[in-house]
C-alpha positions in Angstrom: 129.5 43.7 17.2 127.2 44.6 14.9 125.7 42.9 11.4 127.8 45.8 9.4 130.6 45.2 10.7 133.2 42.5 10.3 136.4 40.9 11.3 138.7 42.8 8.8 137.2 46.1 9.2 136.4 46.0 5.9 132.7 47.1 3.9 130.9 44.6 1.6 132.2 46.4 -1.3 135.1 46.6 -0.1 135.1 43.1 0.5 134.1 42.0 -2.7 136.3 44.0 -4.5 139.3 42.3 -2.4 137.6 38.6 -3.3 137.2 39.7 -7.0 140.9 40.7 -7.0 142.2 37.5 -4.8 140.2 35.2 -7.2 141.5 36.7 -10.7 145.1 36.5 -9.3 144.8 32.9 -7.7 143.4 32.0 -11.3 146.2 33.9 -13.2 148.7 31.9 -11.3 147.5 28.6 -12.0 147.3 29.5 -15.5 150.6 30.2 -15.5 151.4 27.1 -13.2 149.7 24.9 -15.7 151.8 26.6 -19.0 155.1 26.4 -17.1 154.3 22.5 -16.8 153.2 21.9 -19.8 156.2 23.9 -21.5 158.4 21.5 -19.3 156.3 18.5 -19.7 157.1 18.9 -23.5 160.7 19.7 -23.4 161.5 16.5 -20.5 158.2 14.7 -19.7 158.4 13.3 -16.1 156.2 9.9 -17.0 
């Protein structure tokens, strides 16, 4: 195995573009996460 190569089969650009992607959708759901709660928190709180 070689240093260009990797498990996925995929190139560093390729890579990074995959992480950039992965990250901005991870954070978009846990914005949304956190809204949902705080839209429920507000109508029921659980405390």
């Amino acid at each position: 195995m070689t240093e260009s190569s990797s498990l996925t089969g995929l190139s560093d650009g390729a890579a990074r573009e995959f992480h950039s992607l992965y990250v901005k959708s991870t954070l978009g759901f846990v914005a949304v996460a956190v809204v949902a709660h705080l839209l429920v928190w507000s109508w029921r709180p659980w405390f």
